[in-house]
N, CA, C and O of each residue as an XYZ file, in Angstrom:
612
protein
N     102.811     49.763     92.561
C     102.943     49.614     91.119
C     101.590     49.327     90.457
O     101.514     49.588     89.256
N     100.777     48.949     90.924
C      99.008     48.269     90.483
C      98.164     49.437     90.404
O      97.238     49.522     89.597
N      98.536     50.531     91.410
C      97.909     51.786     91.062
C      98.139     52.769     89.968
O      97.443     53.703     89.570
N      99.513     52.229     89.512
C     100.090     53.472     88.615
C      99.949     52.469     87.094
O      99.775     53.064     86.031
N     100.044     50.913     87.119
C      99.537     50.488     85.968
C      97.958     50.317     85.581
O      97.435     49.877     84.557
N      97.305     50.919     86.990
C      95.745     50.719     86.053
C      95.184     51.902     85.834
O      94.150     52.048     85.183
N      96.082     53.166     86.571
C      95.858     54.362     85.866
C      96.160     54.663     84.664
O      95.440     55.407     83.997
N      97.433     54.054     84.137
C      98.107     54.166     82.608
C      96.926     53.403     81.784
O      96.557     54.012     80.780
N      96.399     52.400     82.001
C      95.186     51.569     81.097
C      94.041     52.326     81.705
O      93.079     52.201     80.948
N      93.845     52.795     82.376
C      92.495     53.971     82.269
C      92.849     54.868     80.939
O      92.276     55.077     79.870
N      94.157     55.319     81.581
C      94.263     56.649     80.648
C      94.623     55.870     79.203
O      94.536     56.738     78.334
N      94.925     54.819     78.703
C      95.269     54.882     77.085
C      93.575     54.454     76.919
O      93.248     54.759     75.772
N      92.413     53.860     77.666
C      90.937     53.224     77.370
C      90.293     54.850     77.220
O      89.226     54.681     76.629
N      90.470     56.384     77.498
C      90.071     57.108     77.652
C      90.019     57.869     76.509
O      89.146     58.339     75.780
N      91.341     57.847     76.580
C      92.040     58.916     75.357
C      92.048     58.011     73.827
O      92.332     58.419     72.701
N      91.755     57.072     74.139
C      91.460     56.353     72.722
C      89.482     55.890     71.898
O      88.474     55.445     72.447
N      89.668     56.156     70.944
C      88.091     55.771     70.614
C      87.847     54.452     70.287
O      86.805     53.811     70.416
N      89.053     54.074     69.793
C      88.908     52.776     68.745
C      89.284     51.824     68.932
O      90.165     51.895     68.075
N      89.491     50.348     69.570
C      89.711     49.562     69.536
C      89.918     48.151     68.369
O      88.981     47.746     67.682
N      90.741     47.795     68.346
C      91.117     46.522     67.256
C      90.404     45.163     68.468
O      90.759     44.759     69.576
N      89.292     44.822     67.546
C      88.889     43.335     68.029
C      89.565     42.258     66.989
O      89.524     42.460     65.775
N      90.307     40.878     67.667
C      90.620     40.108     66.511
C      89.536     38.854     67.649
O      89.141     38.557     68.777
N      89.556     38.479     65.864
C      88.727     36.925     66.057
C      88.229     36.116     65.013
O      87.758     36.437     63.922
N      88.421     34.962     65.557
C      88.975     34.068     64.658
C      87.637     33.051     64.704
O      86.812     32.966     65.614
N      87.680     32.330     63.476
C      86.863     31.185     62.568
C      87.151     29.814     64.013
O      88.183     29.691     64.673
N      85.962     29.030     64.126
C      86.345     27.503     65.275
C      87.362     26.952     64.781
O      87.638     25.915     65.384
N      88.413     27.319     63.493
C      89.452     26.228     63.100
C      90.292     26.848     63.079
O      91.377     26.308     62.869
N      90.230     28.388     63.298
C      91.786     29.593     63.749
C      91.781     30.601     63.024
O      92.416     31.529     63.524
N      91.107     30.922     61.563
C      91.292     31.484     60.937
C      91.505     33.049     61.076
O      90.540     33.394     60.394
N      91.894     33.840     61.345
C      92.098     35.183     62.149
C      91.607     36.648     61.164
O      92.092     37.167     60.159
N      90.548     36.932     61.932
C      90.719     38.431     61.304
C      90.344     39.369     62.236
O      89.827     39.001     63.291
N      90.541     40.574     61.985
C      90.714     41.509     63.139
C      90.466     42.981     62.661
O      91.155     43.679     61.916
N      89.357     43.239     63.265
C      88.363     44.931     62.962
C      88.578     45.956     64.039
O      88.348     45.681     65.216
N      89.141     47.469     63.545
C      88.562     48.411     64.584
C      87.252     48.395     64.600
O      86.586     47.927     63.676
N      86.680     48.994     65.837
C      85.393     49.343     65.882
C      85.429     50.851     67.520
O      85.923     50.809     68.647
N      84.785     51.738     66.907
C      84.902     52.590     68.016
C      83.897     51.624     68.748
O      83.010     50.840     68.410
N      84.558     52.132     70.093
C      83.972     51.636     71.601
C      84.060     52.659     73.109
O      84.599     53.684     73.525
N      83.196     51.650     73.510
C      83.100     52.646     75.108
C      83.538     51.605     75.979
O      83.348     50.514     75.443
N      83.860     51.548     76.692
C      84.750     50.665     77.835
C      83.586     51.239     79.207
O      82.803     52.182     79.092
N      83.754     50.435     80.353
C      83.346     49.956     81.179
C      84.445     49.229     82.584
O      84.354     48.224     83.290
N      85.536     50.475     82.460
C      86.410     50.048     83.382
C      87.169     48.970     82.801
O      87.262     48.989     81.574
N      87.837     47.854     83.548
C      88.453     46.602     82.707
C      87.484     45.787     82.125
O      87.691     44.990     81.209
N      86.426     46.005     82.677
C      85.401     44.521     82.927
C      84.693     44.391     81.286
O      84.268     43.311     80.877
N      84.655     45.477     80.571
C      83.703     45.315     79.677
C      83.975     46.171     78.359
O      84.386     47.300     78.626
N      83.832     45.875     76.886
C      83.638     47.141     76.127
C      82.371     46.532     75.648
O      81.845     45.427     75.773
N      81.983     47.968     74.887
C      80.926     48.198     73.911
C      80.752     48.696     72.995
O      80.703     49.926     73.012
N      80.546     47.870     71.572
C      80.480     48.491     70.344
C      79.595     48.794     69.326
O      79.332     47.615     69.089
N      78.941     49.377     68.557
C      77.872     49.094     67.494
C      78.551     48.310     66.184
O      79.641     48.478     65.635
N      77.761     47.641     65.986
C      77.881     46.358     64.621
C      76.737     46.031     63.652
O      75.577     45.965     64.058
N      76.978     45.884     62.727
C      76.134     44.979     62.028
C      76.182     43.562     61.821
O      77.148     43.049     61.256
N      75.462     43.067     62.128
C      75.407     41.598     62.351
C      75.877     40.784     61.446
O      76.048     39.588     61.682
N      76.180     41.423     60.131
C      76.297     40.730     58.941
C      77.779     41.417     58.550
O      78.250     41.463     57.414
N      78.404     41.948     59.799
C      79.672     42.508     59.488
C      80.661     40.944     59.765
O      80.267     40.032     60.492
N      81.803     40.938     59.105
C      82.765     39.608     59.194
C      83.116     39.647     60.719
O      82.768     38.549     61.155
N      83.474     40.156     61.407
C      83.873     40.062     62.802
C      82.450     39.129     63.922
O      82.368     38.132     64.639
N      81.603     40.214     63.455
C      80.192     39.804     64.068
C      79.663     38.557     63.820
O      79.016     37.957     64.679
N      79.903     38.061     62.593
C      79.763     36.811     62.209
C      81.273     35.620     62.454
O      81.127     34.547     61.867
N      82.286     35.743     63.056
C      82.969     35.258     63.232
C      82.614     35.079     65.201
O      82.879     34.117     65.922
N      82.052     36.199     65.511
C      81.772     35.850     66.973
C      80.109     35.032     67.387
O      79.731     34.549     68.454
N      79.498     35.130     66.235
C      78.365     34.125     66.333
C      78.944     32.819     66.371
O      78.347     32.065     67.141
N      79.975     32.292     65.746
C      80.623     30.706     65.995
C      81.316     30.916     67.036
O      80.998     30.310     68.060
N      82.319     31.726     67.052
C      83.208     31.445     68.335
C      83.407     33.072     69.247
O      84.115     34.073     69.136
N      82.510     32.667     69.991
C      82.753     34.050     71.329
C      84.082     34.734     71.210
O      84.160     35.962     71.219
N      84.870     34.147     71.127
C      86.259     34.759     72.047
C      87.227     35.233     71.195
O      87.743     34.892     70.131
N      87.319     36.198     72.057
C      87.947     37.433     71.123
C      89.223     38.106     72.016
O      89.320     38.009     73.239
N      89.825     38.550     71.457
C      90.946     39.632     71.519
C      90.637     41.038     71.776
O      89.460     41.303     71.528
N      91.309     41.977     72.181
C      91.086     43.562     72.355
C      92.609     44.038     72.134
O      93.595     43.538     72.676
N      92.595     44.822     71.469
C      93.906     46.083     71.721
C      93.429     47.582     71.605
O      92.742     47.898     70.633
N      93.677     48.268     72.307
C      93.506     49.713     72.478
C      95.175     50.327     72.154
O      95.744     49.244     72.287
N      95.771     50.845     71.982
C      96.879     51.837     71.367
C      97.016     53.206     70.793
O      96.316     53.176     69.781
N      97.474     54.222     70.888
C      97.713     55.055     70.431
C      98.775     55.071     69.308
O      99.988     55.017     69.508
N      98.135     55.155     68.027
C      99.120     54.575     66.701
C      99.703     56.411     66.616
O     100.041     56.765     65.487
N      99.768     57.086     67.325
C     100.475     58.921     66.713
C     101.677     58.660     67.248
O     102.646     59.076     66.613
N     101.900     57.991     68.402
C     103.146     58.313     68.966
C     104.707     57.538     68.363
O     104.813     56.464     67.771
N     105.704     58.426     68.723
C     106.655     57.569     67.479
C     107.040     55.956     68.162
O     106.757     55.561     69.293
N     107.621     55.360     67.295
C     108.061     53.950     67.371
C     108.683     54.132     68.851
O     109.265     55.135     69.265
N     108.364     52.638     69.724
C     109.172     52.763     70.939
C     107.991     53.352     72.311
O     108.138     52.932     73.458
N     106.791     54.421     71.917
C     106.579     55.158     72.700
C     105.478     54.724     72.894
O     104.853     55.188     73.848
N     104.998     53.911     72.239
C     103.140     53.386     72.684
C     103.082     52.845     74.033
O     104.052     52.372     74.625
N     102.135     52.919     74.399
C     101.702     51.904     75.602
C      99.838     51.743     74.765
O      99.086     52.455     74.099
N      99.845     50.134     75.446
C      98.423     49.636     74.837
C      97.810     48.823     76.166
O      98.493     48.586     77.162
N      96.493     48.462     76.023
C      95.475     47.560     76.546
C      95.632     46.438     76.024
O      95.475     46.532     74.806
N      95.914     45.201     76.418
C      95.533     44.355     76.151
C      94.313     43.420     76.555
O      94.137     43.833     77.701
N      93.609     42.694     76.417
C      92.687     41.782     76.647
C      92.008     40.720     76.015
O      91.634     40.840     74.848
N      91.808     39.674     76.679
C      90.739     38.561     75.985
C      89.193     38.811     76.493
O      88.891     39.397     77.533
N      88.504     38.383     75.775
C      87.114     38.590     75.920
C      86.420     37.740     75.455
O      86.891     37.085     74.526
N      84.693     37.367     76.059
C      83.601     36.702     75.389
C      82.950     37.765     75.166
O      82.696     38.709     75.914
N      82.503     37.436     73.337
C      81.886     38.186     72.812
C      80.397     37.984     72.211
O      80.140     37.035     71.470
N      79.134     39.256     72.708
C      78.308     38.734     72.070
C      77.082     39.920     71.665
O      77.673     40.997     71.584
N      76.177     40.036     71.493
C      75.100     40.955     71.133
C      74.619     41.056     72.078
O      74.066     40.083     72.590
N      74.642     42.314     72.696
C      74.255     42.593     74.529
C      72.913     41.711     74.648
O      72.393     41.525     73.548
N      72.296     41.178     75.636
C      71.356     41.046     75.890
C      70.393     41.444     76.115
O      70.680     42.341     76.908
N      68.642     41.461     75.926
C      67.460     42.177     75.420
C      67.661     42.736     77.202
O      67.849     43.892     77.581
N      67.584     41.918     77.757
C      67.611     42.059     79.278
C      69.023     43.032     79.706
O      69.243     42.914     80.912
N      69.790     43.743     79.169
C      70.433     44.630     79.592
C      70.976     45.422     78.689
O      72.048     46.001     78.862
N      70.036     45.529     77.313
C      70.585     46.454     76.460
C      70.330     47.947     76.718
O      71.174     48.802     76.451
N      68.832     48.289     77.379
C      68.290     49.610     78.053
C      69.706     50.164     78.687
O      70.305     51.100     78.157
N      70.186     49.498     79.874
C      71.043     50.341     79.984
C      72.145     50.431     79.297
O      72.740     51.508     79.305
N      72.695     49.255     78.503
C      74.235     49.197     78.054
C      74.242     50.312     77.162
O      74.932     51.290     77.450
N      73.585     50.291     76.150
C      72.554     51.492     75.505
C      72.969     53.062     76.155
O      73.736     53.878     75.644
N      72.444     53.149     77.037
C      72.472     54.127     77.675
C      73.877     54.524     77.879
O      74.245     55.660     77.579
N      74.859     53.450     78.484
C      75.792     53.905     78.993
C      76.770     54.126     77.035
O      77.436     55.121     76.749
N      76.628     53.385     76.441
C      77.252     53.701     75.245
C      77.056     55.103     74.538
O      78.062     55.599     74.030
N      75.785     55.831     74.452
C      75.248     56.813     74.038
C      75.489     58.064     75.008
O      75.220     59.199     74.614
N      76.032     57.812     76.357
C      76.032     59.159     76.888
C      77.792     59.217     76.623
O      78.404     60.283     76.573
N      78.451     57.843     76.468
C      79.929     58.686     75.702
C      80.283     58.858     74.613
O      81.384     59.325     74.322
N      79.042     58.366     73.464
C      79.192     59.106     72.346
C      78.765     60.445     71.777
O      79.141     60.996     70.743
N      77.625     60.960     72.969
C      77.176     62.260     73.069
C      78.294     63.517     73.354
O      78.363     64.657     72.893
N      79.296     62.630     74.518
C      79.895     63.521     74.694
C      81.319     63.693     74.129
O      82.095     64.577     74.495
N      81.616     62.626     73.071
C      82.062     62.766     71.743
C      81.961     63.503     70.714
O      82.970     63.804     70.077
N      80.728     63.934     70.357
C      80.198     64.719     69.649
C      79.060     64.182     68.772
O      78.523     64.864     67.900
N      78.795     63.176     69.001
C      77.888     61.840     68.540
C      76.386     62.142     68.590
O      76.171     62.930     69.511
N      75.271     61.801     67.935
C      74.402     61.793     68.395
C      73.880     61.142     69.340
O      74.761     60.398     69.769
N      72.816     60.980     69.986
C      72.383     59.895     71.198
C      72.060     58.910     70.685
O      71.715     59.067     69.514
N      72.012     57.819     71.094
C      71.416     56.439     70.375
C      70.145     56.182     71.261
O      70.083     56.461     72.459
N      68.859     55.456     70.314
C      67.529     54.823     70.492
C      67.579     53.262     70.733
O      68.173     52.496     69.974
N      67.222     53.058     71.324
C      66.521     51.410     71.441
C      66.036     51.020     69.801
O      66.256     50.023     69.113
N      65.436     52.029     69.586
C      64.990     51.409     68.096
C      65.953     51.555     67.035
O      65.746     51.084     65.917
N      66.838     52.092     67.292
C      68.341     52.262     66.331
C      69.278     50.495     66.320
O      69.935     49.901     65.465
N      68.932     50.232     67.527
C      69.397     48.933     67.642
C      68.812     47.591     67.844
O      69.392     46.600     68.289
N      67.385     47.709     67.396
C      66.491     46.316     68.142
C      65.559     46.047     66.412
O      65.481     46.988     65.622
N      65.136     45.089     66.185
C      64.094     45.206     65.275
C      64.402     44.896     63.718
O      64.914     43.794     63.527
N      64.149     45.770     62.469
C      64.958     45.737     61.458
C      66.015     46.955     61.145
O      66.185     47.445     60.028
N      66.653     47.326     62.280
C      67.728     48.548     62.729
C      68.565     47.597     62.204
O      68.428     46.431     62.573
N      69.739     48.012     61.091
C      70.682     47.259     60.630
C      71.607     46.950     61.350
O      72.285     46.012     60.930
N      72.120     47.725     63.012
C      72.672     47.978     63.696
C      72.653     46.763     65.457
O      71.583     46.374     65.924
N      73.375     46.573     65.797
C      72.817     45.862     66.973
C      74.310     45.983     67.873
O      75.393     45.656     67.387
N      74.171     46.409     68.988
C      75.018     46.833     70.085
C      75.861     45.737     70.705
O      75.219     45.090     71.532
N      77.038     45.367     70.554
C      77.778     44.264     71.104
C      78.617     44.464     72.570
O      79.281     45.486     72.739
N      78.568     43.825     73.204
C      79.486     43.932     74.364
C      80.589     42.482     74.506
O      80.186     41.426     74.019
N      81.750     42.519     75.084
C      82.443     41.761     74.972
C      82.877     42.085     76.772
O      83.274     43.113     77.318
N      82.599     40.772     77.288
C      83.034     40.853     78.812
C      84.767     40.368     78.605
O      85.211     39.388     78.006
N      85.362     41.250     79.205
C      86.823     40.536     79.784
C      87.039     40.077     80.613
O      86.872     40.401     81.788
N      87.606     38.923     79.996
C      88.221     37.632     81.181
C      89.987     37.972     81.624
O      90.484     37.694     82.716
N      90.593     38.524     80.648
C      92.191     38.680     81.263
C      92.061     40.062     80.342
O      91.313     40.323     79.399
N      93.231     40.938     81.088
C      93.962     42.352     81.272
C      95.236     42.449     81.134
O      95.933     41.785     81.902
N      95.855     43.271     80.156
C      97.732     43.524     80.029
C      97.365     45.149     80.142
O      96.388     45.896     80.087
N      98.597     45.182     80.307
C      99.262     46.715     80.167
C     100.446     46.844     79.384
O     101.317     46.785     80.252
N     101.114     47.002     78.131
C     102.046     47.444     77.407
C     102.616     48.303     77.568
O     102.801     49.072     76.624
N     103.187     48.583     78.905
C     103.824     50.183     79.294
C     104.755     50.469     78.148
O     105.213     49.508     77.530
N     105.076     51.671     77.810
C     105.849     52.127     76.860
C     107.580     52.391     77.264
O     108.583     52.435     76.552
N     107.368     52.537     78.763
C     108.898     52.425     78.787
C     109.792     50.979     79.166
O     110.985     51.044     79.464
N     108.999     49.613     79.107
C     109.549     48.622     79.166
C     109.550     47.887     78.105
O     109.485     46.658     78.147
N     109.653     48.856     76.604
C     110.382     47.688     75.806
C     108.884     47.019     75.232
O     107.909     46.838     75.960
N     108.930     46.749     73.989
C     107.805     45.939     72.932
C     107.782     44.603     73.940
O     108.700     44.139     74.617
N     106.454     44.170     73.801
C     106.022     42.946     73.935
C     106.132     42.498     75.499
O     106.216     41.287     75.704
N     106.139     43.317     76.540
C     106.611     43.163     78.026
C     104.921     43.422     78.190
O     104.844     44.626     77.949
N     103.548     42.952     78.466
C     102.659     42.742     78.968
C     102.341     42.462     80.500
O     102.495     41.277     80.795
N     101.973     43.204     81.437
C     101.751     43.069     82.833
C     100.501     42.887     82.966
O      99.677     43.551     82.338
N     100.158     41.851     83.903
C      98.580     41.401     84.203
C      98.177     42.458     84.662
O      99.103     43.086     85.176
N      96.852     43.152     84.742
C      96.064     44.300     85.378
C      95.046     43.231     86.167
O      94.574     42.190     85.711
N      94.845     43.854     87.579
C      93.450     43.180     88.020
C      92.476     43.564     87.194
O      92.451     44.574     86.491
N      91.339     42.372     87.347
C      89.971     42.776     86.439
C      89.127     43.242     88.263
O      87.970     43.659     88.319
């Protein structure tokens, strides 16, 4: 069963671009942004931000964040989603070269242009976020709303 639920969360992290991050104010306050992303297996996504975007500034106070991935086309009843918690933060200078890299060769093959180091470092309005995951669901679609199964990380 572990093989066939982490193929189903491959396949909805694949076939989807966009992810909903929620996250909330140190006293709860909740708000919650798509942002296209690139994933990194369970362990990781990656997004572009502006630092001065409300989400981005809600994860400068408090890291921890939420993930949902979903396919919103399919009718009521039929979704299956990703779930996850995450620490969230502005990749590090020390591993943005590659995170960089790995973000830009799946937006290339999106249809995207490539992304620069200097697109994201400097006075680039832009700065590359990664959010490591700490816990994994699976929302299979044929067990019914709100039935979440742990995925190994």
């Amino acid at each position: 069963m572990t093989d066939e639920l982490t193929t189903q969360a491959r396949a909805i992290l694949a076939a989807n671009r966009y992810a909903v991050l929620g996250t909330a104010t140190p006293a709860g306050e909740p708000w919650v942004s798509p942002v296209y992303f690139v994933n990194l297996d369970f362990s990781r996504v990656l997004w572009l931000s502006r630092p001065s975007a409300r989400h981005s500034e809600l994860i400068a106070d408090n890291p921890r964040i939420a993930v949902t991935v979903f396919d919103s086309t399919v009718p009521m009843g039929g979704a299956t989603a990703f779930y996850a918690r995450a620490t969230a933060a502005p990749c590090p200078d020390g591993d943005l070269a590659v995170q960089l890299q790995i973000f830009s060769t799946r937006s290339v093959a999106e249809g995207f242009p490539a992304w620069r180091l200097n697109q994201v470092t400097g006075e680039a309005p832009l700065r590359l976020y990664r959010a490591d995951i700490t816990e994994a669901w699976l929302l299979p679609a044929d067990d019914g709303p709100e039935r979440r199964i742990p995925l190994p990380l």
